[in-house]
VOPAGU-2260 file (C-alpha; in pm, 1 decimal, decimal comma):
REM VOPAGU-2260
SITE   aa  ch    i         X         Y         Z
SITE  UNK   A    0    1895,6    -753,2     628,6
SITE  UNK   A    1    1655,9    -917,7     379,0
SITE  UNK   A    2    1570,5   -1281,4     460,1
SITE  UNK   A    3    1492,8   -1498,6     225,9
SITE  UNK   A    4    1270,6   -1811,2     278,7
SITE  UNK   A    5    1499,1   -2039,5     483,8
SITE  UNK   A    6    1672,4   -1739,7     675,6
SITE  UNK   A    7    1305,8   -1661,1     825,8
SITE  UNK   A    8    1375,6   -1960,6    1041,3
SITE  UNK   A    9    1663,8   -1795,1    1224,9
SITE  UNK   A   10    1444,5   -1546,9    1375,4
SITE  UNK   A   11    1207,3   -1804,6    1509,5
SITE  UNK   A   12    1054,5   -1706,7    1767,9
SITE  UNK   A   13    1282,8   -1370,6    1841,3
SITE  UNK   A   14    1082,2   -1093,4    1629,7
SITE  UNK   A   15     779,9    -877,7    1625,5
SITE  UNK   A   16     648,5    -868,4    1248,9
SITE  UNK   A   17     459,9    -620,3    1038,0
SITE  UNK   A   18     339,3    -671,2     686,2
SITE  UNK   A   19     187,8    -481,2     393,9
SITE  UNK   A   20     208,2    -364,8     111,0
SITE  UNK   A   21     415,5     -50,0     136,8
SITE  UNK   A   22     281,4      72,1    -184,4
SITE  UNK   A   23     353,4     407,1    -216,0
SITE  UNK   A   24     527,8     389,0     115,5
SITE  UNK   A   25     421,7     687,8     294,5
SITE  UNK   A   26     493,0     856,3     679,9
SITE  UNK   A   27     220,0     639,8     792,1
SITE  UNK   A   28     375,5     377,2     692,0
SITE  UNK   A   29     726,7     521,8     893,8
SITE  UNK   A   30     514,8     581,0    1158,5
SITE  UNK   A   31     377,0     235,6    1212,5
SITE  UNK   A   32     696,2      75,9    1191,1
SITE  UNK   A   33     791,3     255,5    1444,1
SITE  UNK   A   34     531,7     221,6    1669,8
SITE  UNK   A   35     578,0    -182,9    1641,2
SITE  UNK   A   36     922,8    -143,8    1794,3
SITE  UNK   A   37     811,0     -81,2    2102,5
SITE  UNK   A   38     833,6    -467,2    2169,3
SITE  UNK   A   39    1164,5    -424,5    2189,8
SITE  UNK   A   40    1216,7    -693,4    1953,3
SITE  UNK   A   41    1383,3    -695,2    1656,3
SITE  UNK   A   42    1135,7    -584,7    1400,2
SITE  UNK   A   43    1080,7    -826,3    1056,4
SITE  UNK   A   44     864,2    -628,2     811,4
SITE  UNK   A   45     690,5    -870,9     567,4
SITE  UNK   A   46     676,2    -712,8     234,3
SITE  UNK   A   47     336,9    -822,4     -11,0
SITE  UNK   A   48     447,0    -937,3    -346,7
SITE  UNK   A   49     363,3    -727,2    -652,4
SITE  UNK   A   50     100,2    -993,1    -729,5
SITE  UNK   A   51    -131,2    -919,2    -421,3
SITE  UNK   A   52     -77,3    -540,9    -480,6
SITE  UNK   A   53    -248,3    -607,9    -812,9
SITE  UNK   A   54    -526,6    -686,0    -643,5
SITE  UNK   A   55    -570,4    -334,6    -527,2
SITE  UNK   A   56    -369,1    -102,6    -760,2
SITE  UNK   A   57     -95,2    -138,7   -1030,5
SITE  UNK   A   58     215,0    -157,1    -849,7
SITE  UNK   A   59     360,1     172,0    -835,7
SITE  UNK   A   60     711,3      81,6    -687,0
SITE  UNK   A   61     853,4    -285,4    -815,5
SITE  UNK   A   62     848,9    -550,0    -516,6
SITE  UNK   A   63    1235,3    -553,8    -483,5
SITE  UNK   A   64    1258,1    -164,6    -483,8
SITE  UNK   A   65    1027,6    -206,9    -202,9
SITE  UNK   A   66    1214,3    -459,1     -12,1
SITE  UNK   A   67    1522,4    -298,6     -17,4
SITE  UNK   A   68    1354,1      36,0      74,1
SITE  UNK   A   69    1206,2    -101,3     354,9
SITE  UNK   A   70    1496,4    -298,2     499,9
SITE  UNK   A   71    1704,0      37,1     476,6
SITE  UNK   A   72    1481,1     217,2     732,5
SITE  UNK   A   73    1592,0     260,9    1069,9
SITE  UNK   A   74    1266,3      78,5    1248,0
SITE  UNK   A   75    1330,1    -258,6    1053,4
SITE  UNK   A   76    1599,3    -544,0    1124,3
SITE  UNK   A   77    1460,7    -813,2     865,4
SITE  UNK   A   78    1287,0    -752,8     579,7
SITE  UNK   A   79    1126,8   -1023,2     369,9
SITE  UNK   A   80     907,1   -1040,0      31,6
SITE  UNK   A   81     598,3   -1227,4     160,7
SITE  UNK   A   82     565,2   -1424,9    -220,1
SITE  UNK   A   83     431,7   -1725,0     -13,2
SITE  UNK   A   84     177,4   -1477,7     184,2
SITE  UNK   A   85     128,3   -1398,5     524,8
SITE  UNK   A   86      17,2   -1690,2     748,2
SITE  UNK   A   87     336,2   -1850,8     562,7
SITE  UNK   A   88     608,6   -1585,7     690,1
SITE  UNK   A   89     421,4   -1654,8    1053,8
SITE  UNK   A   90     479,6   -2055,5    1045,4
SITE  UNK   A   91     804,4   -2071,3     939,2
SITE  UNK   A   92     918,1   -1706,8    1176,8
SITE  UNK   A   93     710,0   -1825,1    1415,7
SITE  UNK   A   94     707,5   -1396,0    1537,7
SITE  UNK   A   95     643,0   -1342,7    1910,2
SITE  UNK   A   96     347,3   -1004,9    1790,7
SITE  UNK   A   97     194,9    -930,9    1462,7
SITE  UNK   A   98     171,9    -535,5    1476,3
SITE  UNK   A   99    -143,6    -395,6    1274,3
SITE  UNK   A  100    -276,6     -98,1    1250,5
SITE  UNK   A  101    -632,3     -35,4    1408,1
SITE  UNK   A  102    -818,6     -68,5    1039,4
SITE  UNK   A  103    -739,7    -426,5    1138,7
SITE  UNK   A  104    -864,0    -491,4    1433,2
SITE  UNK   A  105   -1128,9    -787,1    1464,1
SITE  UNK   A  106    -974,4    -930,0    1056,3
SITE  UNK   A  107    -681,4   -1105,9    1206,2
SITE  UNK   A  108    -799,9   -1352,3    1494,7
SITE  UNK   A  109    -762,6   -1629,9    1272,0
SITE  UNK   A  110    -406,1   -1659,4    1287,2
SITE  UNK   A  111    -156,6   -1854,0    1514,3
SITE  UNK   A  112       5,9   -1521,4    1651,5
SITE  UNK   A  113     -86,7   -1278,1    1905,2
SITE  UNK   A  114    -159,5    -944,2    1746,8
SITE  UNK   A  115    -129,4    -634,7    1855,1
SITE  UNK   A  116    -295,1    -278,9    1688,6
SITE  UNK   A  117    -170,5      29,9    1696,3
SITE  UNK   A  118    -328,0     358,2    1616,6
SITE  UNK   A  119     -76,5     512,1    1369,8
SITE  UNK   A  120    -307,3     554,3    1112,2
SITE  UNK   A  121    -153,3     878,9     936,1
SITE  UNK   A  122    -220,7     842,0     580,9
SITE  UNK   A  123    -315,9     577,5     366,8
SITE  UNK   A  124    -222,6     430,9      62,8
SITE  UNK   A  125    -548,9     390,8     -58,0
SITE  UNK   A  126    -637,9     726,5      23,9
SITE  UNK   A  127    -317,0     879,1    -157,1
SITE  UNK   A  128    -404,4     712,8    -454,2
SITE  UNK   A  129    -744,5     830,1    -471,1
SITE  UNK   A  130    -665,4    1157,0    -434,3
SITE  UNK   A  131    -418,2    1166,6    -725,0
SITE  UNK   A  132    -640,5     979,9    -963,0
SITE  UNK   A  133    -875,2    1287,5    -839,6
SITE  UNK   A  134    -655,0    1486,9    -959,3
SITE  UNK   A  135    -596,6    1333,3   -1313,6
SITE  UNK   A  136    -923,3    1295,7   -1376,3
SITE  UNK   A  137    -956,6    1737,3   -1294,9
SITE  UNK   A  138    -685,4    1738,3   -1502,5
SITE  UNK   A  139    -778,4    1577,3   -1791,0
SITE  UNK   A  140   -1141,1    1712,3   -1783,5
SITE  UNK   A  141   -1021,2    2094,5   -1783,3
SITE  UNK   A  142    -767,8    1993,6   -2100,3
SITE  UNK   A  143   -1051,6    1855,4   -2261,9
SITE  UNK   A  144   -1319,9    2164,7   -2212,4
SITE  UNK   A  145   -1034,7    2372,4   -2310,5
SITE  UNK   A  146    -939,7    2186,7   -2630,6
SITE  UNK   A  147   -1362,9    2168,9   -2728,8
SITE  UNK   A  148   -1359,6    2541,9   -2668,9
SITE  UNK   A  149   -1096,2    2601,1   -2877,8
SITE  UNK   A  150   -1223,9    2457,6   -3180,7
SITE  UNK   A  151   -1380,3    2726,2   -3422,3
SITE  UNK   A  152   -1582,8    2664,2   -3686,3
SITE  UNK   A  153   -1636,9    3045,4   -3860,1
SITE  UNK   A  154   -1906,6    2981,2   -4000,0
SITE  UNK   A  155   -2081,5    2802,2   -3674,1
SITE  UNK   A  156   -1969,3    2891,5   -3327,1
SITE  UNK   A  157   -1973,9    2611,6   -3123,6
SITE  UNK   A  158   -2287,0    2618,7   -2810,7
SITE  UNK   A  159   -2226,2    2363,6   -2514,3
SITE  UNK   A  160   -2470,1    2077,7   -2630,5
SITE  UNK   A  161   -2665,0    1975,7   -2344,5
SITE  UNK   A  162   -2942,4    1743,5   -2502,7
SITE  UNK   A  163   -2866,6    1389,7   -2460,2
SITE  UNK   A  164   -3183,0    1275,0   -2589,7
SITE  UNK   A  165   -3224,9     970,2   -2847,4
SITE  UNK   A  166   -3389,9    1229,4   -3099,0
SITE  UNK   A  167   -3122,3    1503,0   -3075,4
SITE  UNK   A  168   -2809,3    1231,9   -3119,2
């Protein structure tokens, strides 16, 4: 069920939260929402706007797409888009346990929560996107040393230049 601003106040109290991003959602992701379950509460998974994605990468997947994927996993009771941030879904849910993962251990004392970790650290995000822009970028360099070796000149074969000296430009 996605909760909007008000609503968050009917869970007061009665939840375990998780946030983040979700952006590509990945098994890690599954598996960490699953992990925070194990409270045995019902489980509210705060959702980061597409505005603090930015931060870190384009969105890939539109905040509402995520929402509503997230609230239809099994793991997750409410969901809610976080627009207001984090330490605002915790005043006005008032959550019994923030669930992190383990990357954020020691970055969260600050808040008026008690947090748990867990280790569920499968994949990342970060990592995924890394990778692919790898990818792209092996891509992209083996269309463009095909396309330069492609180009013939009869009357001057073309030899790799590998000068990049002020005199030879």
């Amino acid at each position: 069920m996605i909760l909007d601003w008000d609503a968050l106040r009917k869970v007061r109290g009665r939840c375990a939260l998780v946030s983040g991003m979700f952006d590509p959602i990945h098994e890690g992701h599954v598996q960490y929402l699953e992990a925070a379950t194990r409270y045995a509460l019902p489980l509210l998974c705060a959702v980061a706007p597409d505005a603090e994605v930015a931060m870190k990468h384009p969105p890939l997947v539109p905040e509402d797409q995520r929402v509503r994927v997230l609230d239809s996993l099994k793991p997750v009771t409410y969901t809610h888009l976080a627009s207001k941030g984090l330490r605002a879904v915790i005043s006005q849910a008032e959550p019994v346990v923030l669930v992190k993962g383990v990357d954020w251990q020691g970055k969260l004392d600050d808040l008026p929560v008690r947090v748990m970790h867990t280790d569920t650290a499968f994949e990342s995000s970060t990592r995924l996107l890394k990778d692919y822009q790898r990818r792209l970028d092996e891509q992209a360099a083996a269309r463009f040393e095909q396309f330069v070796t492609t180009q013939v000149d009869p009357e001057k074969p073309w030899e790799p230049v590998t000068d990049y000296s002020f005199e030879a430009r």
